[in-house]
C-alpha positions, -999 to 999 in steps of 0.1 A, spaced: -843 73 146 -807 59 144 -786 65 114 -759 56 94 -724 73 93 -726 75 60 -741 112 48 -728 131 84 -695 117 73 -695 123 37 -707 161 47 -675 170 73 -651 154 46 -664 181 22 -670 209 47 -637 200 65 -652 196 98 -655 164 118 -680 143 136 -674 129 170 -676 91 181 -678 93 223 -680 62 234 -710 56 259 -708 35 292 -741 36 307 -769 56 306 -756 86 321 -729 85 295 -755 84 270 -777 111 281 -753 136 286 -740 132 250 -773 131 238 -784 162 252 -752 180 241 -751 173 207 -791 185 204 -777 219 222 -749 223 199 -768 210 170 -744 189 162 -745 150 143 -731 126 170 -717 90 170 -724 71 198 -697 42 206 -699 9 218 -663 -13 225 -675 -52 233 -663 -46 269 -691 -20 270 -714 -42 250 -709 -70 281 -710 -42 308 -743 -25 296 -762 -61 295 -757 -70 255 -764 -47 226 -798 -54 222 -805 -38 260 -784 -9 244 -805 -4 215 -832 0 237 -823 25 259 -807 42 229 -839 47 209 -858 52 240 -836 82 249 -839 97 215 -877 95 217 -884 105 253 -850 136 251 -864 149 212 -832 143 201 -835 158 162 -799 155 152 -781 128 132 -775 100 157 -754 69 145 -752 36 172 -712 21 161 -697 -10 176 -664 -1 189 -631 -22 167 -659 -49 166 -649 -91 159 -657 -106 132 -685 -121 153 -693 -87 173 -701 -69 142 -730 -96 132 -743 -92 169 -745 -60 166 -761 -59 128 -788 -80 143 -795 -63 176 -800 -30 152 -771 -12 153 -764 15 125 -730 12 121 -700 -15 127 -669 -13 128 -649 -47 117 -613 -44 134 -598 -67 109 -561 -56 117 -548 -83 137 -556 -106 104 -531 -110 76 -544 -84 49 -560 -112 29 -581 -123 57 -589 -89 62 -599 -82 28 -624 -116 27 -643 -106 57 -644 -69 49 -656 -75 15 -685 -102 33 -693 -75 59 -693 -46 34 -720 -65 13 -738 -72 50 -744 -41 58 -749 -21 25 -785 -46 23 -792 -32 55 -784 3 49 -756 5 78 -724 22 72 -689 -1 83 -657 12 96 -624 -11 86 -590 -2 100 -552 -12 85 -525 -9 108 -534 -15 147 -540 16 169 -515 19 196 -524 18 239 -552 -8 250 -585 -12 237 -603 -39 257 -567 -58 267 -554 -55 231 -521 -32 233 -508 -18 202 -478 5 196 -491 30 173 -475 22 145 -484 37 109 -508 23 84 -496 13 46 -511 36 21 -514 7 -1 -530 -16 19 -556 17 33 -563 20 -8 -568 -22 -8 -595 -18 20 -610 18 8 -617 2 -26 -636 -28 -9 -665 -2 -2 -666 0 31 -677 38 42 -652 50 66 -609 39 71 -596 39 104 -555 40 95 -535 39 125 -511 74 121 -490 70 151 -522 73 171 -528 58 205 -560 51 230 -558 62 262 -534 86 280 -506 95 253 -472 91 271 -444 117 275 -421 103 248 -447 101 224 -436 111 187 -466 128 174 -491 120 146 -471 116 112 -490 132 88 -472 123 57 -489 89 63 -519 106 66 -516 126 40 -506 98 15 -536 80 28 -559 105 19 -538 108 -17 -549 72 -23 -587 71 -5 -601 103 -21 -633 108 -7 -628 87 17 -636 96 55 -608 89 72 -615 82 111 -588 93 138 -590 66 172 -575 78 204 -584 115 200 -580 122 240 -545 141 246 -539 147 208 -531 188 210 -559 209 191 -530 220 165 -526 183 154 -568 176 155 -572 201 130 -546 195 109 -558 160 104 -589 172 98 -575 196 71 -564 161 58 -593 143 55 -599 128 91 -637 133 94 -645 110 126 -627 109 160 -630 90 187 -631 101 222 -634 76 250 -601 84 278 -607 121 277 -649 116 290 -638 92 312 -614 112 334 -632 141 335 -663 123 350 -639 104 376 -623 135 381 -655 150 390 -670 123 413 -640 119 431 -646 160 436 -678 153 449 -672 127 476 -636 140 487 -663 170 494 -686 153 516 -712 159 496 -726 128 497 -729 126 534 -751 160 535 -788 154 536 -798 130 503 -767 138 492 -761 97 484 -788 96 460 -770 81 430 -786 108 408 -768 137 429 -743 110 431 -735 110 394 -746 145 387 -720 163 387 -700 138 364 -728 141 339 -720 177 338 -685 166 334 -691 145 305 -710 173 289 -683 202 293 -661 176 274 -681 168 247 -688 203 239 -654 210 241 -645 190 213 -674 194 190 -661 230 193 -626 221 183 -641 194 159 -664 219 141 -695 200 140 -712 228 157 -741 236 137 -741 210 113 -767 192 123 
C-alpha cells in the first residue's frame, strides 16, 4: 500500500540519513526501483514530472501499475507515489487519481500567490492523509522545458512556506537538474544551513541530486536535507547500457530483439544506480 512521505521523512531528518525520490518512466523504471529498494530494505519515493504523467498514459494508468507491482513483487517497504514540481492543476489530478504525495511547484508565483495555494493544497491533502512538497527559489537546468539558474532560496521566505504546514521544503541551494556544467559553483550551504536554522524539523528536499559529488550529498544531509531526487543520473546509465547492448549486436543474435532482453540490461542499469545511492544516501536498512 502507498504511503505518505511524511513518517520515512521525519525518520532520516532525525537519523541523519536520507530517502530517495527516482523518478520512474515506465514500467521497467518502476520495477527495477521497486525491487531494489525491497533488497536493500530501504523506504523509496517513486517520482512522477507531468511529462512522465502524459508519457505513461495519465496518473491514474500509473496508479495502477504502481499498486499492481507492489502486490504481485511483495514489495514490504515504505513506498510513497510523488508528482514531480506538480501545477497547481497537476497536484489535484494527481490527489484524485490516488497519489500519496504532491508536490506544488509554486515558485514561479510571486510569494503571495504561493502562499494562498500552498496553504489551500496543505489543507487538501492533510484530509486525505497525503504529504505535500513546496519549493521557494526555482531549481536551476530544465525540468519539463522550464530552465532555471540555480539560484539560492530566501531563508525568510523557506520559514513563510515551512510554517504553512506543508511536510517537506524543496529550497533551491545552487542546485541544478540534469548534467551539472563545468563552471558550476557548488551547493552553498550557508543558505542551507540558515534554512534549516529557520525550518527546524523540517525535511528539507535536495532536487537535481545526479553529478552532485558524495562529499557535498552528505554534507547536506548533515544539514537537514532528508529527500533527494535522482532523475538524470538513472537515465544515463540505462541509455548508456542499451546503447552497449545494440552497438554489441546483441540484438541481432537469436531472440536477441525481444524487448525484454532488449531492455534487460538497462534495468540492471537502473538498479546498480539506485543502489548506489541509497548506499551514499544511507537509507539502507531503514526500512
Amino acid at each position: 500500500m502507498l504511503v505518505s512521505t511524511k513518517e520515512m521523512l521525519t525518520k532520516a531528518k532525525a537519523g541523519k540519513y536520507a530517502v530517495g525520490q527516482f523518478n520512474i518512466n515506465n514500467l521497467e523504471w518502476t520495477k527495477a526501483i521497486l525491487l531494489t529498494a525491497e533488497e536493500l530494505k530501504s523506504p523509496v519515493i517513486l517520482g512522477v514530472s507531468e511529462g512522465a504523467g502524459k508519457y505513461m498514459c495519465g496518473y491514474k494508468t500509473i496508479v495502477g501499475m504502481v499498486n499492481g507491482m507492489l502486490e504481485e513483487l511483495n514489495i514490504t517497504v515504505p513506498v510513497a507515489l510523488h508528482l514531480d514540481h506538480g501545477s497547481y492543476e497537476g497536484c489535484y489530478k494527481c490527489i484524485e487519481a490516488g497519489f500519496s504525495s504532491v508536490m506544488f511547484d509554486g515558485s514561479h508565483y510571486p510569494i503571495e500567490e504561493n502562499v494562498a495555494k500552498t496553504k489551500e493544497l496543505v489543507a487538501v491533502c492533510a484530509d486525505k492523509g497525503l504529504s505535500l512538497e513546496a519549493e521557494v527559489g526555482a531549481i536551476g537546468g530544465e525540468e519539463d522545458g522550464v530552465v532555471g539558474a540555480g539560484e539560492c532560496a530566501d531563508p525568510d521566505e523557506c520559514k513563510m512556506i515551512a510554517d504553512l504546514g506543508v511536510t517537506m521544503l524543496a529550497a533551491g541551494i545552487g542546485n541544478i537538474h540534469g548534467k551539472y556544467p563545468a563552471n558550476w559553483q557548488g551547493l552553498s550551504f550557508d543558505t542551507l544551513d540558515a534554512i534549516q536554522q529557520k525550518t527546524g524539523d523540517m525535511p528539507l528536499v535536495l532536487h537535481g541530486g545526479t553529478g552532485i559529488p558524495s562529499d557535498m550529498i552528505k554534507k547536506a544531509i548533515s544539514l537537514g536535507v532528508a529527500k533527494i531526487n535522482v532523475n538524470t543520473e538513472c537515465q544515463l546509465a540505462f541509455s548508456a547500457a542499451t546503447r552497449k547492448y545494440i552497438e554489441a549486436g546483441k540484438d541481432l543474435e537469436g531472440k536477441g530483439f525481444d524487448p525484454r532482453k532488449v531492455l534487460a540490461p538497462g534495468v540492471e542499469a537502473i538498479k546498480a544506480t539506485v543502489k548506489e545511492k541509497m548506499e551514499l544516501f544511507g537509507s539502507v536498512n531503514k526500512a
